[in-house]
MIPA-510455 format. One record per residue (C-alpha): y, z, x; residue number from 0; residue in one letter. Coordinates in nm, 4 decimals, always signed. Each point is the difference from the previous one (the first is absolute). Layout:
N
py	pz	px	torfi	mikol
Y	Z	X	NUM	A
...
//
This chain:
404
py	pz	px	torfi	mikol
-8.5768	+5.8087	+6.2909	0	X
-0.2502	+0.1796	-0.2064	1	X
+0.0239	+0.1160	-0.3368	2	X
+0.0128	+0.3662	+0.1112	3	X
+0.3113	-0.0855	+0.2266	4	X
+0.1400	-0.2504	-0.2723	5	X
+0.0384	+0.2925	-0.2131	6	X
+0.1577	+0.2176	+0.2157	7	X
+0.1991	-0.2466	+0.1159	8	X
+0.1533	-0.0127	-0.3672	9	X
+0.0421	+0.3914	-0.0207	10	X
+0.1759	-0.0035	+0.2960	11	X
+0.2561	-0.2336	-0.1258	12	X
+0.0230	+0.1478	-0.3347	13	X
+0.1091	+0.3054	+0.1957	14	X
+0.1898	-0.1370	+0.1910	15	X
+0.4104	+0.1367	+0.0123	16	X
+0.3239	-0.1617	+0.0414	17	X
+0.1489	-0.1250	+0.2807	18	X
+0.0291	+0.2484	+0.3193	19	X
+0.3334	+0.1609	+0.0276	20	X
+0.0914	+0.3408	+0.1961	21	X
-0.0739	+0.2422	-0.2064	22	X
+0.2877	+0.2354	-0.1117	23	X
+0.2481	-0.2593	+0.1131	24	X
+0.2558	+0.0717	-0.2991	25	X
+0.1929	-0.3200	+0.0119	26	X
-0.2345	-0.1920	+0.1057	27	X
+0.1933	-0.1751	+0.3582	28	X
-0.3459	+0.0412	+0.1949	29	X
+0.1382	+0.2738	+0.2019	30	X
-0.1030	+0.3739	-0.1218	31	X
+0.3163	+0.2272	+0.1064	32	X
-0.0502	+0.4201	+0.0089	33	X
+0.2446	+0.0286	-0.3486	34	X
-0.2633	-0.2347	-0.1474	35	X
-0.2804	+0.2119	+0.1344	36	X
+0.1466	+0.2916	-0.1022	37	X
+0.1343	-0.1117	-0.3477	38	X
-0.4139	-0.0380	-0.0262	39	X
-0.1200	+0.3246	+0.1501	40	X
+0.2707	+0.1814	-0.2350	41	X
-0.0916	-0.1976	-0.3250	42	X
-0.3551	+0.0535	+0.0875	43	X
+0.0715	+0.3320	+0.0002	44	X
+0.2176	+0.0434	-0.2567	45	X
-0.2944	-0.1672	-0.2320	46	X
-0.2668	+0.2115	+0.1596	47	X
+0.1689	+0.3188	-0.0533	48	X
+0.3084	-0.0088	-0.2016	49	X
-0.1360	-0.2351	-0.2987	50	X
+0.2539	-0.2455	+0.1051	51	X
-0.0147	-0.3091	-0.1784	52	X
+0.0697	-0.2867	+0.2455	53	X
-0.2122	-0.1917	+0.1445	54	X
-0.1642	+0.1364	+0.3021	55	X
-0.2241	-0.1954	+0.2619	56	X
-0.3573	+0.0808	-0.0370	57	X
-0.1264	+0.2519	+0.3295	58	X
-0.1255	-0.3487	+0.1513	59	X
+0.3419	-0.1670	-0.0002	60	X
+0.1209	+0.3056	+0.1441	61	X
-0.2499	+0.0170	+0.3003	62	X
+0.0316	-0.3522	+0.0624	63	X
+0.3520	-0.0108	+0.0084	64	X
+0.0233	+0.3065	+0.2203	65	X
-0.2654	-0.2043	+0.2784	66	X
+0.2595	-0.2682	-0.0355	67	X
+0.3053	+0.1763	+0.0016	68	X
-0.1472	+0.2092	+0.3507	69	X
-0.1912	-0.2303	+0.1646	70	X
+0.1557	-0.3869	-0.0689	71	X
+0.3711	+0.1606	-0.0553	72	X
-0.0042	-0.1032	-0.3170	73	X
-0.0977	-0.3452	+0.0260	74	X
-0.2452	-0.2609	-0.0676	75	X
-0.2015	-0.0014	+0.2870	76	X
-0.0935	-0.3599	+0.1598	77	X
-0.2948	-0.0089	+0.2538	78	X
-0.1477	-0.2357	+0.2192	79	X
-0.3694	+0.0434	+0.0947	80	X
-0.2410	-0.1153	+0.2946	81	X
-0.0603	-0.3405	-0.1995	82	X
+0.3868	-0.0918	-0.0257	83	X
-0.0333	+0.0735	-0.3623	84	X
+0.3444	+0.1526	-0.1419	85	X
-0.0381	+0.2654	-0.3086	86	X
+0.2457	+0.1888	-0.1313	87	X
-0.0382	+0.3202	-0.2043	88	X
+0.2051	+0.2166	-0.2759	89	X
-0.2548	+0.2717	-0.0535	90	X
-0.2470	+0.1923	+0.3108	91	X
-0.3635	-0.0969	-0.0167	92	X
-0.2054	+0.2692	-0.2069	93	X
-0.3380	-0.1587	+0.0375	94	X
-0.1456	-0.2049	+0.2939	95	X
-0.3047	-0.1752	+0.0465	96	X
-0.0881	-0.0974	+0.3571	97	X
-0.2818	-0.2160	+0.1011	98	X
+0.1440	+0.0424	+0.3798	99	X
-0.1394	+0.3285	+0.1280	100	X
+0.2183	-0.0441	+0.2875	101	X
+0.3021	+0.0069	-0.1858	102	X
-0.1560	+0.3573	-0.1813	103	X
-0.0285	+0.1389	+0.3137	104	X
+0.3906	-0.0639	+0.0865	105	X
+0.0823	+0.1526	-0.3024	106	X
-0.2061	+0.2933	+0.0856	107	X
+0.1736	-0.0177	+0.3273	108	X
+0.3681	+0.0058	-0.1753	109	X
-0.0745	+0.2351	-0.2757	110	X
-0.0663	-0.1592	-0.2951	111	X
-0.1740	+0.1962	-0.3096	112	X
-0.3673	-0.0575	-0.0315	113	X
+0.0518	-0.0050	-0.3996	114	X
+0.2786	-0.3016	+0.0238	115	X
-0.3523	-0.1677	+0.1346	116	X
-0.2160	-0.1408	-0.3313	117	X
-0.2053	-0.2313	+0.1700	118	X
-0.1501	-0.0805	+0.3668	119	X
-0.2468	-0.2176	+0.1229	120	X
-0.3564	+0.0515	+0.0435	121	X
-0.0349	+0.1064	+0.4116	122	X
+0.2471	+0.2699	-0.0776	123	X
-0.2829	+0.1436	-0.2665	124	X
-0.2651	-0.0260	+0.2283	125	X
+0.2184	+0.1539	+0.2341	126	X
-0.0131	+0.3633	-0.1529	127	X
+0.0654	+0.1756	+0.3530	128	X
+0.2979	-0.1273	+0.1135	129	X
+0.1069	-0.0675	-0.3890	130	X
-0.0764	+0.2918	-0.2109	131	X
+0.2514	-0.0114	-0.2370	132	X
-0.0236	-0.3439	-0.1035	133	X
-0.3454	+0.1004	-0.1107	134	X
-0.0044	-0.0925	-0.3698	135	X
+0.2716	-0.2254	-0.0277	136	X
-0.0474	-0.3490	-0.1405	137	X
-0.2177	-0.2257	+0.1980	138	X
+0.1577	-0.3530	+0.0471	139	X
-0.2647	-0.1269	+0.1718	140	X
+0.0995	-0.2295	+0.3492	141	X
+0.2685	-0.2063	+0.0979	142	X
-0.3013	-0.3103	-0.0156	143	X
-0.1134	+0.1735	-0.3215	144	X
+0.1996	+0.1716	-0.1825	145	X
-0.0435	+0.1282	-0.3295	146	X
+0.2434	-0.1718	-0.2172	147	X
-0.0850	+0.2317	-0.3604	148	X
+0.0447	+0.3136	+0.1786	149	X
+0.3010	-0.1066	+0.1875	150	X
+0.1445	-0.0976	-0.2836	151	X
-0.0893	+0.2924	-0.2145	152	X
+0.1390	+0.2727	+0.1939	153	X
+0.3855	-0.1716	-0.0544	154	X
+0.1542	+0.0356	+0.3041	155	X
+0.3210	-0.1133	+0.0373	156	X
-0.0343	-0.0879	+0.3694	157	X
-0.2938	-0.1605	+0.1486	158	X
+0.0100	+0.0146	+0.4073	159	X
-0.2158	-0.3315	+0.2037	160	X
-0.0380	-0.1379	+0.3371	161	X
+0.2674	-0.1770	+0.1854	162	X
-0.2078	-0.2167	+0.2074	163	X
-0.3775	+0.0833	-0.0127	164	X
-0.1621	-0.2042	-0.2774	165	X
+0.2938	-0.1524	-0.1183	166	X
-0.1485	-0.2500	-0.2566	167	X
-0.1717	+0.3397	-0.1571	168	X
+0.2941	+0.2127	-0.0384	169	X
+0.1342	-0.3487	-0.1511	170	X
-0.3053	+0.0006	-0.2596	171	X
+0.0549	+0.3612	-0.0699	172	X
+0.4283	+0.0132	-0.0381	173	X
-0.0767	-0.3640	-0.2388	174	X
-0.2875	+0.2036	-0.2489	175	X
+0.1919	+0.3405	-0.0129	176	X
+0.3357	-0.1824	-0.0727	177	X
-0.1598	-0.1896	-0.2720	178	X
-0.1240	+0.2912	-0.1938	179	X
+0.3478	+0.2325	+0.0742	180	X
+0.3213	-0.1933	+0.1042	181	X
+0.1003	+0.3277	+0.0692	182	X
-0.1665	+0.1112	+0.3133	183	X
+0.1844	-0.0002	+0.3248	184	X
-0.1781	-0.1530	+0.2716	185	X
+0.0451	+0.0816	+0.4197	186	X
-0.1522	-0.0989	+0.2881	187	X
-0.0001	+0.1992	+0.3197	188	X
-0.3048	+0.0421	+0.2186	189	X
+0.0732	+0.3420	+0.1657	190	X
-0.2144	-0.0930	+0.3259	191	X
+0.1869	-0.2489	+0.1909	192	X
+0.2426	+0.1398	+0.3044	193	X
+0.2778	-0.2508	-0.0526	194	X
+0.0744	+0.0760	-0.3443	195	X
-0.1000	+0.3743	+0.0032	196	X
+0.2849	+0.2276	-0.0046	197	X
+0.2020	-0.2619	-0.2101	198	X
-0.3110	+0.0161	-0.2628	199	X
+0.0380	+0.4027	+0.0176	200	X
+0.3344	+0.0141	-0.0681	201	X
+0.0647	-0.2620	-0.2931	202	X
-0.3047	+0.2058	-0.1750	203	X
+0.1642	+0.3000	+0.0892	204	X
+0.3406	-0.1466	-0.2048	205	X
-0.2179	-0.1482	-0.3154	206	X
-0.1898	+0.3023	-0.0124	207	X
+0.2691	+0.2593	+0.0517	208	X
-0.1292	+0.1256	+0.3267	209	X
+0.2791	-0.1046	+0.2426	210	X
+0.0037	+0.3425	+0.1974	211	X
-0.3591	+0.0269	+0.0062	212	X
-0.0755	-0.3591	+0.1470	213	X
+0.2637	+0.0571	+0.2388	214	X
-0.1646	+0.3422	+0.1392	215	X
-0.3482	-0.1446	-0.0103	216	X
+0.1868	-0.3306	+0.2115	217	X
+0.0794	+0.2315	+0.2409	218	X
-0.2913	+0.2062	+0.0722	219	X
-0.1733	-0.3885	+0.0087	220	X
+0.3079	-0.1453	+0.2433	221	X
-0.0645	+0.2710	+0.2063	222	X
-0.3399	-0.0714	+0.0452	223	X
+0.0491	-0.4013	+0.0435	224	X
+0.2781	+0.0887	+0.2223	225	X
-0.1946	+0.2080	+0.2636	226	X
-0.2177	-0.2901	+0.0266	227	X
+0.2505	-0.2640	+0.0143	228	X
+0.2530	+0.1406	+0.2211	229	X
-0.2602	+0.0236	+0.3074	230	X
-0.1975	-0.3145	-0.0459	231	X
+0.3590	-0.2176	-0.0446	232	X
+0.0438	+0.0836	+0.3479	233	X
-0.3368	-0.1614	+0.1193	234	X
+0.0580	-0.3414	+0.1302	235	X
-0.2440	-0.2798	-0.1965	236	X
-0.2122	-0.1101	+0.2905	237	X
-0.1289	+0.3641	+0.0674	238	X
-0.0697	+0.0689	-0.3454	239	X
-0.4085	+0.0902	-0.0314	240	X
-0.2033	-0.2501	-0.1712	241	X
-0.1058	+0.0713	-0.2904	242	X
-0.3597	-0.2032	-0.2029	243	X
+0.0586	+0.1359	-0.3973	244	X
-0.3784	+0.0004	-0.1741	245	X
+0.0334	+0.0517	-0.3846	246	X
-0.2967	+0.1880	-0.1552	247	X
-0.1844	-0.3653	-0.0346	248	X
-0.1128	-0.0698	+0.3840	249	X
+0.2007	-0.2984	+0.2265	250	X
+0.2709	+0.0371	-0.3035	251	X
+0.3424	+0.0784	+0.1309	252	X
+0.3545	-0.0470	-0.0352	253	X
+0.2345	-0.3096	+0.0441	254	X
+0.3253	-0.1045	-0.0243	255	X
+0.2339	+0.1823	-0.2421	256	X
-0.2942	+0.2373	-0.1284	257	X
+0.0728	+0.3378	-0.0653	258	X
-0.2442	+0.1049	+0.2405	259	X
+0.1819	-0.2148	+0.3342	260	X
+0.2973	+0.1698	-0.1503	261	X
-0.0973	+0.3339	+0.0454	262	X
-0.1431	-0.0556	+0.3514	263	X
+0.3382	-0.1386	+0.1204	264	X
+0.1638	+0.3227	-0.1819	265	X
-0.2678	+0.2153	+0.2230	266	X
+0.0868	-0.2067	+0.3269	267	X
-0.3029	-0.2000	-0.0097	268	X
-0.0476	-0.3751	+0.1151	269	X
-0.2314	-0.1677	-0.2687	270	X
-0.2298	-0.2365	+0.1690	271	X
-0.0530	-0.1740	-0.2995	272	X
+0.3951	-0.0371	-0.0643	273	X
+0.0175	-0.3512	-0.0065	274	X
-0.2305	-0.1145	-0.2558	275	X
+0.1019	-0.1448	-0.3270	276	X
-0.2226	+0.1753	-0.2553	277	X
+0.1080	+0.3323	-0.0655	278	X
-0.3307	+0.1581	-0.0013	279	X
-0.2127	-0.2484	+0.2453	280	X
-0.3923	-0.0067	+0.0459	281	X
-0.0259	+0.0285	+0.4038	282	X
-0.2485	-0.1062	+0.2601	283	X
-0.1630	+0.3031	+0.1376	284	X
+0.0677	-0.1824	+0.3790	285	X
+0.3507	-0.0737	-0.0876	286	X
+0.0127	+0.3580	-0.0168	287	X
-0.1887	+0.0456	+0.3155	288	X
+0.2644	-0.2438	+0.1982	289	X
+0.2861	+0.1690	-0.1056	290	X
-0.1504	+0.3163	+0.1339	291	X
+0.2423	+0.2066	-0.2447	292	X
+0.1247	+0.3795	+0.1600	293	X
-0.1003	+0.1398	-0.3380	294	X
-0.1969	-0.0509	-0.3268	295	X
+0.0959	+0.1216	-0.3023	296	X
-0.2764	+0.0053	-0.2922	297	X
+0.1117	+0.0936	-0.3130	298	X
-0.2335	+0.1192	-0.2506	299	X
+0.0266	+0.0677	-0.4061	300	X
-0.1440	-0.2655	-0.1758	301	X
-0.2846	-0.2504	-0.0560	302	X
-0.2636	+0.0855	+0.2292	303	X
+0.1652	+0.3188	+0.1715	304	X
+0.0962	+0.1617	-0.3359	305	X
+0.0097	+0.3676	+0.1669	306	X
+0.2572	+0.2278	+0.1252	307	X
+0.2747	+0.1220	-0.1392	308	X
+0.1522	+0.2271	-0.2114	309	X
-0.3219	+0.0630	-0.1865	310	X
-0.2445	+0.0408	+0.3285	311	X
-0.0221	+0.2521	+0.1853	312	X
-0.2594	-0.0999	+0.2298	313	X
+0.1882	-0.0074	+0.3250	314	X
-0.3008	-0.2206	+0.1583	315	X
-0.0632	-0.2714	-0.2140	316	X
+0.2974	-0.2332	+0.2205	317	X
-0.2499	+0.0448	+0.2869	318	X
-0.2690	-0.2449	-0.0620	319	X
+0.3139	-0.2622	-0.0388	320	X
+0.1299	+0.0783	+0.3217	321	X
-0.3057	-0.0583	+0.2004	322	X
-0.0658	-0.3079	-0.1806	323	X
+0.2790	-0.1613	+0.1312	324	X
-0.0946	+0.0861	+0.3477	325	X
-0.3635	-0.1389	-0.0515	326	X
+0.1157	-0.3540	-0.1181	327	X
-0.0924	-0.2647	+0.2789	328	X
+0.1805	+0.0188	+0.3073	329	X
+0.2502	+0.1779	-0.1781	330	X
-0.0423	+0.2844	+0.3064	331	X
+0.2022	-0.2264	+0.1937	332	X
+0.3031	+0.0180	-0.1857	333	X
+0.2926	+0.2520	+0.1519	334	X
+0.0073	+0.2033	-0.3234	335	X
-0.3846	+0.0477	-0.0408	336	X
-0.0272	+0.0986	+0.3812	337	X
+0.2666	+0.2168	+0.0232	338	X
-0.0699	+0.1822	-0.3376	339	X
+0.2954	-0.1180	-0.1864	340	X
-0.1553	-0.0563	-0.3169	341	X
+0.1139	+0.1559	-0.3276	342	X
-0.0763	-0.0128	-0.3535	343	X
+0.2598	+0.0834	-0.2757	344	X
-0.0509	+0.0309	-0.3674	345	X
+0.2173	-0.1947	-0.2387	346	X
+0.1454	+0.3021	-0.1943	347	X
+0.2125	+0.0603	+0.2840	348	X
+0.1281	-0.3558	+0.1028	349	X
-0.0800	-0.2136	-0.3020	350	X
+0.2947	+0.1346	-0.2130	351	X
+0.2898	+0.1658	-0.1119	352	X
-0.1280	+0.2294	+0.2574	353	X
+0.0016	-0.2738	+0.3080	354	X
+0.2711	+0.2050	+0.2074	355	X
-0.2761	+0.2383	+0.0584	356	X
-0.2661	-0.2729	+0.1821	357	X
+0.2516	-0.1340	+0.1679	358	X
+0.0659	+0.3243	+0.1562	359	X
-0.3703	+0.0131	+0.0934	360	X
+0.0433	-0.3605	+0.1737	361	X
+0.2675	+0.1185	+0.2159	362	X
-0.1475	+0.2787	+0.1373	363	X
-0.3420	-0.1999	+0.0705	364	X
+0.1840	-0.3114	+0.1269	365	X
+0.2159	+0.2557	+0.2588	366	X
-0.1385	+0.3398	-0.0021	367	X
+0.2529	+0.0859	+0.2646	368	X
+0.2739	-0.1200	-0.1310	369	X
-0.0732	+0.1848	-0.3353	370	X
-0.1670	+0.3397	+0.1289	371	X
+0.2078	+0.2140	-0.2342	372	X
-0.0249	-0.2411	-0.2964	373	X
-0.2285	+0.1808	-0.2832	374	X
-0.1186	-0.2512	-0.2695	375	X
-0.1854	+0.2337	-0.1242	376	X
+0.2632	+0.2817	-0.1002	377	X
+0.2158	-0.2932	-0.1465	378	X
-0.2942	-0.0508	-0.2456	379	X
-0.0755	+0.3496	-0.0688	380	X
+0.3970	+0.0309	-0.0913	381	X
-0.0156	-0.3418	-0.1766	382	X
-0.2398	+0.1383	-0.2284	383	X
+0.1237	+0.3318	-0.0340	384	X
+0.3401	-0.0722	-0.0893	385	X
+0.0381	-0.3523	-0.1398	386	X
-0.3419	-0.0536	-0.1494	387	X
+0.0195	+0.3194	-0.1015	388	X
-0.3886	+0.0795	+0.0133	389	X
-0.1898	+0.3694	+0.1113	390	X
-0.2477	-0.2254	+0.2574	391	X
-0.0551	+0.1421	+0.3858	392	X
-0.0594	-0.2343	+0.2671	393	X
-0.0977	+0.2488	+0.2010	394	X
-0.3403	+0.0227	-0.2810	395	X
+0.0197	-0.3207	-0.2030	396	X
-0.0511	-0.4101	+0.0847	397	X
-0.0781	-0.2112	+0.2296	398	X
+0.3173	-0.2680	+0.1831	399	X
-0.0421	-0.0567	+0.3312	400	X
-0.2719	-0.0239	+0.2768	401	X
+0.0725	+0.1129	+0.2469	402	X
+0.3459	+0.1626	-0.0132	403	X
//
């Protein structure tokens, strides 16, 4: 730890308060019960205005113990997140730090205040068009970087990690924050993965006070999952279209338990690549060839194809990556390359929080008559409307999928 940290690190502590009780809880049984709340509002009250004498809860109590009182029914609240880890809370979290941008983007989804927010990682700063008002607020760096002075300067009382990707640094990080402020809450949810989705959005809903809101935004996102799902259930496994996945790095696709051969099954697909081992394999171009997949689905957004997106506009610039893929060797003799079944999809609709939306794309390019009436398109328009809560026309702005 470096001297810079060291001292903070002994601040911190010097500052540091009691042990956490619910605030306002009068005798002190771990349960807060409306004639203790309102023995508090009144003396508050009675100090504020009538020059009463006895000892009143400061405005901070009071808030706190009204979140409690409304939201956990006057109890501690216990919580288990995505990593098993159980925490369990007497006060609501004021200030959160979140070196998962996934995770921010469910709480945008559900609701939450941009000003409870006091620190977020680096790709949401360089992301100013999809993240304006984050603009300005601490930089903690990455989850493989982070910045461990800033982080710990800004106090937060609740820093949010990774469940599963990059375990061991989300490890490093919870170990160096904890050191300097025992204090600190620490979760882990991911915010990307189907399985664990709608269970993620509604235990932040409950620790953040947003129960109604994650359930309306669950329901707008069921619905959308659910139109999918409901036809593609029905399609028996051996006439499912097969499906080759290429991430942007060429011959790289998606194995066994990735969240990429997920999403394809969610669409209806048949990953050719299903069986292997590695989650994100290294393929032989004619292994590809012998499969002779129905489709191919290139995703772009990093690396090499670091274009498209919310912050391009140029509605041509998936072209060239299209008819690349057609020009490889012999790769015109493969069903999906003959027949025109090629697509290329950006990862800011299928990557994250926002997967539901890709996947929507999938189905309708895996069975275009099946899906006729499915419109991916107006799910993300309304997904950013009135969730993300952002002034951005897809009818003007970015670049997602090629072709529709």
């Amino acid at each position: 730890m470096t001297r810079r940290l060291l001292l903070l690190a002994c601040s911190i502590c010097l500052m540091a308060g009691v042990a956490a009780a619910i605030p306002c809880d009068g005798d002190g049984d771990g349960t807060l019960t409306a004639p203790e709340l309102a023995t508090a509002i009144l003396d508050s009250l009675d100090a504020r205005f009538m020059g009463g004498t006895a000892g009143a809860p400061s405005s901070a109590d009071l808030q706190d113990a009204a979140f409690v009182y409304t939201h956990w029914d006057g109890q501690p609240l216990t919580i288990t997140d995505s990593s098993g880890r159980t925490t369990t809370l007497t006060r609501p979290l004021q200030r959160i730090a979140l070196f998962n941008s996934d995770t921010l983007e469910m709480l945008r989804s559900i609701g939450v205040e941009p000003d409870r927010i006091v620190g977020v990682s680096k790709y949401v700063l360089e992301d100013p068009v999809f993240y304006p008002e984050y603009q300005g607020t601490a930089n903690l760096g990455s989850t493989w970087s982070p910045d461990y002075e800033q982080a710990a300067g800004i106090r937060p009382d609740a820093v949010i990690l990774y469940a599963t990707l990059s375990e061991s640094s989300c490890a490093d990080i919870e170990k160096t924050l904890s050191a300097i402020d025992p204090n600190i809450h620490f979760f882990r949810f991911d915010s990307y993965r189907p399985a664990v989705y709608a269970d993620e959005a509604r235990k932040l809903g409950l620790l953040l006070g947003k129960e109604e809101e994650a359930e309306r935004f669950l329901a707008f996102y069921e619905n959308a999952t659910g139109t999918v799902t409901d036809v593609v259930d029905a399609i028996p496994a051996e006439n499912r279209v097969s499906v080759y996945w290429e991430s942007w790095n060429d011959y790289k696709s998606a194995g066994k338990g990735s969240g990429y051969d997920e999403k394809i099954q969610l669409a209806g697909g048949r990953n050719i690549f299903a069986e292997n081992p590695v989650e994100y394999p290294v393929v032989d171009p004619e292994a590809v060839i012998s499969r002779n997949p129905d489709v191919i689905i290139k995703l772009v957004g990093a690396g090499e194809t670091a274009f498209g997106g919310y912050g391009d506009d140029d509605r041509s610039s998936f072209e060239p990556v299209l008819r690349s893929i057609g020009d490889r060797p012999v790769w015109n003799q493969i069903k999906a390359v003959r027949n025109g079944r090629v697509h290329i999809i950006h990862s800011d609709v299928i990557g994250g929080p926002e997967y539901f939306i890709g996947v929507a794309y999938l189905a309708k390019w895996f069975y275009p008559d099946l899906f006729g009436d499915l419109d991916p398109r107006a799910v993300h328009q309304q997904y950013l409307k009135e969730f993300q809560r952002l002034d951005y026309d897809l009818d003007e702005h970015g670049t997602f999928v090629y072709p529709a």
